[in-house]
N, C-alpha and C positions, 0 to 999 in steps of 0.2 A: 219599903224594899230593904232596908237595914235592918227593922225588925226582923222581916224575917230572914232575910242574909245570918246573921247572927245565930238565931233559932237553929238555921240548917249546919252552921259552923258548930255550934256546943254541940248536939246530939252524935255529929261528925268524930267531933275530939271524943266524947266517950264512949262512942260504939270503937274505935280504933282502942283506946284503953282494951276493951273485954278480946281482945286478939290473942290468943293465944293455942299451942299445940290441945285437941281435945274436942274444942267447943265448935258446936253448931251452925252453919249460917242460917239457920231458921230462930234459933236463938238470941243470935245476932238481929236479925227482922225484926222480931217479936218485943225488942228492949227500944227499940227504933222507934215502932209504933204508939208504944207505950208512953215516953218519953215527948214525942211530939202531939198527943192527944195532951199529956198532961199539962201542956204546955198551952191548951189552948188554941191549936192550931190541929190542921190535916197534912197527913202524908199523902204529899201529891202524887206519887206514882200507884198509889194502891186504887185502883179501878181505872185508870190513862191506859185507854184504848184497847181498856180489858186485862191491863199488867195486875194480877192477884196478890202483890208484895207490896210493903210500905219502904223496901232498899231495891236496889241491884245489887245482886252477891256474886262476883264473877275470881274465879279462881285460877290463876294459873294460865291456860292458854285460852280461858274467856276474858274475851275482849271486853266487852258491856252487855248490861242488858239481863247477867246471870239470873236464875230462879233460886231465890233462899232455898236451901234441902235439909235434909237431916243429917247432910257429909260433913264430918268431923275434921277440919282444917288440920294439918298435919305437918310437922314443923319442915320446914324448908320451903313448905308453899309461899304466893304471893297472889294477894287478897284483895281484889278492888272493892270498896263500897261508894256506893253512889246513894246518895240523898236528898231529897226533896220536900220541901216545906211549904202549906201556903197558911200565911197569919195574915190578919186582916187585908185579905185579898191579894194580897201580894204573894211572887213566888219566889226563893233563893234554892240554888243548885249548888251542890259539890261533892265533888268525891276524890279518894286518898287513895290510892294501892300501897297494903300494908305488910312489911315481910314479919310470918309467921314463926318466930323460935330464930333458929341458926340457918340464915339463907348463904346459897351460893352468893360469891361474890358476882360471880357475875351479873346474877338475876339480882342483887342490889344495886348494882351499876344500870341495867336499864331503868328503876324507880327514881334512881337519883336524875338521870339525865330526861326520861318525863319529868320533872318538879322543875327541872334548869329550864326547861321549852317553856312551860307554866308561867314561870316568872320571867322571861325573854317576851312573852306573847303580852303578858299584861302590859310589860312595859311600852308595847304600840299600842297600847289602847287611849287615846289621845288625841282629842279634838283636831281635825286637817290631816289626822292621816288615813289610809287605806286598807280597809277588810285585808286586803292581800298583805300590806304588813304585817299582820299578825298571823297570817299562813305561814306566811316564810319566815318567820322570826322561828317558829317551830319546828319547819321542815328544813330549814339550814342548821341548826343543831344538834334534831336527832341524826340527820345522815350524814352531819361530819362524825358521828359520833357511830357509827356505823349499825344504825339503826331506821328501821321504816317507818311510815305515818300510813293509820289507816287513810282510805280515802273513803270508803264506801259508809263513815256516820261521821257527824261535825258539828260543833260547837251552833249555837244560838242566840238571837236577839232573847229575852226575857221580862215577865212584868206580871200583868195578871192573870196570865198562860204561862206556863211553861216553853212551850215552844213560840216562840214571834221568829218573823223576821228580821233582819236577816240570818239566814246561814253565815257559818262561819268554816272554813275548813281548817284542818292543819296544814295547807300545802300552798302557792301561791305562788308570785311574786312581789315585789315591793313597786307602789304606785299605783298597783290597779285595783283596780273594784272598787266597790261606793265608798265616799267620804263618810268618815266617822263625823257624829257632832256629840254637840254636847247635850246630855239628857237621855242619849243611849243605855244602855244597859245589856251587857253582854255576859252569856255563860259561854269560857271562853275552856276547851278540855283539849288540849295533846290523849292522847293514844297511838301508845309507840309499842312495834312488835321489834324483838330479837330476829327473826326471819324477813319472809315477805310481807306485804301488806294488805297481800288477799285474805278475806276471811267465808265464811259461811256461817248461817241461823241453822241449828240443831232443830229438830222434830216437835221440839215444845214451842214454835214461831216465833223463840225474843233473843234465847242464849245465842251470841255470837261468837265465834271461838275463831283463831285462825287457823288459816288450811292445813295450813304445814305444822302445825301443834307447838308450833314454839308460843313461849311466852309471850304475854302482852302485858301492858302497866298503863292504867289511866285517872288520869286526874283533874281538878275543873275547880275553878273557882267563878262564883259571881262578881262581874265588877262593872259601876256605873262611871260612866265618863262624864266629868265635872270641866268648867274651869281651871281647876290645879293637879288636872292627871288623872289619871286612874285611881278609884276608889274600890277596894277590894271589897263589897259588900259581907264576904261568908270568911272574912279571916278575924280571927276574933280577935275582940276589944278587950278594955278590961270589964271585971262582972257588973262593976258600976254603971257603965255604959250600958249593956247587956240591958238591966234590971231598969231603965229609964225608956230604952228603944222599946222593948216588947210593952212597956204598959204604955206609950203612945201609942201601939198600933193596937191594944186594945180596948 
C-alpha cells in the first residue's frame, strides 16, 4: 500500500509541476499514463467501469470525474487532478486542485480551505474514533469558511480495489458511525463548492460539474490507520524511501 501510495504521490507532484496557461489535459493524461506504466504499475482509473482516462481532469466548476480533452487550461483556471495507481496489487488515490497562472484570490481561498478540511479530516483518522469525525471535521470548516460540501460523491475504504467499504462522506457528526480500527485504510477527499452543493453528470455519464457553475476544489489523500495515527500513504517521503518501497512491492 505505501508502494503504491507513493507511486500515486510522485506522478501527482509531476503531473502538478506541467500546470501551466497553454497546455492540454489530454497532455496532462498522456504523461500520467506514461509515467505510471514506466513505473511498472497500472493506472487504475483507465478501464474502472469503463472511465477511458488514466487522470480525472476536472476544471473549474468540474467537481470530479472530468474527461482529459484537448482544452487548453487557461490562466486563472483551477485544475483538479485525480490519480490512481495499482503496484503490486495494491491501490493508492489522490488528488490536488491546482491554480493555473494568476488566480483570483478568491478561487485560491477555496483550494487553500479544501487542503485545511484534508488535513483536519486526516487528523480523525484514528484508531476509537468515528467515520462521522472525519465528516464533520470537514464539513465544520468548509462552512464556517462559507463554503459547501458536496454530498452526492465521498471519500472511501481502499486496498486491492479501489473502491472498499466503507464510504466516507464530507459531512457528519462527531460520535457516530462505525468505529475506525487499526489496519484500515482510507481515501479520505473534501470537495468543496463556492455555491451550493448540488451538482449534476454532463452528457458524457462521469463529468460532474456543479449546478450553479460555481467553482469547486478537490482534493484526497490515502491514509492507513496505524497504532501511532494516521499514516499518510500518497504524501511523499523522501526519494530514498520511494526507491526501497516500490522494489518491495516489486
Amino acid at each position: 500500500m505505501r508502494g503504491a501510495g507513493q507511486l500515486a504521490g510522485l506522478v501527482l507532484s509531476r503531473l502538478r509541476g506541467m500546470v501551466e496557461p497553454g497546455i492540454t489535459t489530454i497532455e496532462i493524461d498522456r504523461a500520467a499514463e506514461k509515467m505510471i506504466r514506466d513505473a511498472g504499475a497500472l493506472p487504475t482509473f483507465k478501464g474502472y467501469n469503463g472511465f477511458p482516462y488514466s487522470i480525472c481532469a476536472s476544471v473549474n466548476e468540474q467537481v470530479v470525474h472530468g474527461f482529459p480533452s484537448d482544452y487548453a487550461l487557461q490562466e486563472g483556471d483551477i485544475f483538479s487532478i485525480d490519480c490512481g495507481v495499482t503496484l503490486g496489487g495494491f491501490v493508492g488515490d489522490t488528488a490536488t486542485t491546482v491554480p493555473v497562472g494568476r488566480v483570483d484570490e478568491k478561487w485560491l481561498r477555496l483550494v487553500r480551505i479544501a487542503e485545511e478540511c484534508l488535513d483536519r479530516a486526516i487528523e480523525q483518522c484514528r484508531a476509537g474514533n468515528h467515520l462521522g469525525d472525519i465528516g464533520w471535521a470537514v464539513q465544520q470548516h468548509a462552512e464556517e469558511n462559507g463554503y459547501s460540501v458536496v454530498r452526492d460523491y465521498v471519500g472511501h475504504g481502499i486496498g486491492r480495489r479501489m473502491h472498499e467499504d466503507p464510504q466516507i462522506p464530507n459531512y457528519g457528526k462527531p460520535g457516530l458511525g462505525p468505529k475506525i480500527k487499526i489496519g484500515y485504510v482510507f481515501a479520505v477527499e473534501p470537495m468543496l463548492n463556492m455555491g451550493s452543493h448540488h451538482t449534476k453528470v454532463l452528457s458524457d455519464g462521469w463529468t460532474v460539474v456543479t449546478l450553479d457553475g460555481k467553482p469547486s476544489a478537490h482534493v484526497e489523500h490515502t491514509i492507513a490507520i496505524t497504532e501511532d495515527g494516521p499514516d499518510v500513504l500518497t504524501r511523499l517521503a523522501s526519494s530514498s524511501n520511494l526507491t526501497a518501497d516500490l522494489a518491495a512491492c516489486n
